[in-house]
N, C-alpha and C positions, 0 to 999 in steps of 0.2 A: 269808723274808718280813719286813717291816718290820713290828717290833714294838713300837715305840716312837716318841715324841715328843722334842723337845728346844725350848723357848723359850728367846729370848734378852732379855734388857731391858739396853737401852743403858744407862749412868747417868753423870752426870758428877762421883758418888761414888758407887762398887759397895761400897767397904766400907760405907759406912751403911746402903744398899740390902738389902746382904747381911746385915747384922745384923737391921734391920728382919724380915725373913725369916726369920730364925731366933731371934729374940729376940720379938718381936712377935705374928705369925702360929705362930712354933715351928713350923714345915716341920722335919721330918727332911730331914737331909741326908749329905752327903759329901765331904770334903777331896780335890780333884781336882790336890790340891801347891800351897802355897804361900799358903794361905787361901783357894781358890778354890773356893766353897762351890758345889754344885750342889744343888737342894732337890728332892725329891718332891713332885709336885704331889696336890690331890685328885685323883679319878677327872675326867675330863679330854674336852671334848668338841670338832669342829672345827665350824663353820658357813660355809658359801662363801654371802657377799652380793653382788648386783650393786653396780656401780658407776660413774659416768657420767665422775668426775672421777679421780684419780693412785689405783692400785692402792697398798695400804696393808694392816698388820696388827691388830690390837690384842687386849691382855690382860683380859679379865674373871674374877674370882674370882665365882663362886656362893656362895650361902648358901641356907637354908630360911626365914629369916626376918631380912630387909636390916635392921629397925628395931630388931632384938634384935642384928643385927651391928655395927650401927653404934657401939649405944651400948658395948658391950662394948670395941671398940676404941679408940673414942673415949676411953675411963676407961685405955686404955694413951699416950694422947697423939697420935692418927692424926687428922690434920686430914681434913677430910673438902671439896674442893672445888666441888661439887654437890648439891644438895639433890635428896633425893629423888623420882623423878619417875619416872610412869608409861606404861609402852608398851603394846601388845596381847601384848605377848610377857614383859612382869617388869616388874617394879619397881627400879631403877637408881639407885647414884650415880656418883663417882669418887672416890677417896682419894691424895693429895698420899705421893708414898714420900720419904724423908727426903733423895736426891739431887735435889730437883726433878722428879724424873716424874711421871707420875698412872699409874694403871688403874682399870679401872670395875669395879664390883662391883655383882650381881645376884639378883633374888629371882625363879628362872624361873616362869613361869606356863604353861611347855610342857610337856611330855612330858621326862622328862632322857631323854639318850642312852644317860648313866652308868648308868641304870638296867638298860638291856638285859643 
């Protein structure tokens, strides 16, 4: 059975990215040869949204509390793109990763899955 995940984040600098990730956040990780860092994610959950316009993925980190994450990261230099804003479902920003990407990061207001 499939027991596992694997995300990919495009970069148009994976070394920064990749440092970021483990300098930063400090993900454990794994040398896959050649500096090719794979990182253990937290406990990890999927969500299938409708969509009307181009099918699409995207990366959100979880937190327990986004305003205590924010500043935390913030004091390590994590620009943060997005002011915090609220859904029926969490509380959200997005953070700027040092190759030019973003992912969003969230304060769930649901149920975790992680929890089960």
């Amino acid at each position: 059975m499939i027991n596992g995940g694997h995300v990919v984040i495009y970069s148009r600098d994976a070394e920064a990215d990749r440092a970021f990730f483990r300098d930063v956040l400090e993900y454990p990780h794994v040398d896959a040869g050649g500096g090719w860092l794979i990182f253990k994610l937290p406990p990890t959950e999927v969500a299938v949204h409708p969509t009307d316009g181009p099918e699409s993925q995207e990366l959100y980190l979880m937190c327990d509390d986004v305003d205590a994450t924010m500043k935390s990261l913030a004091a390590k230099g994590v620009e943060f793109t997005q002011p915090v804003t609220d859904a029926r479902w969490g509380r959200l920003t997005r953070l700027r990763l040092p190759g030019g990407g973003e992912v969003g990061m969230y304060e769930p207001r649901h149920e975790r899955a992680t929890d089960l």
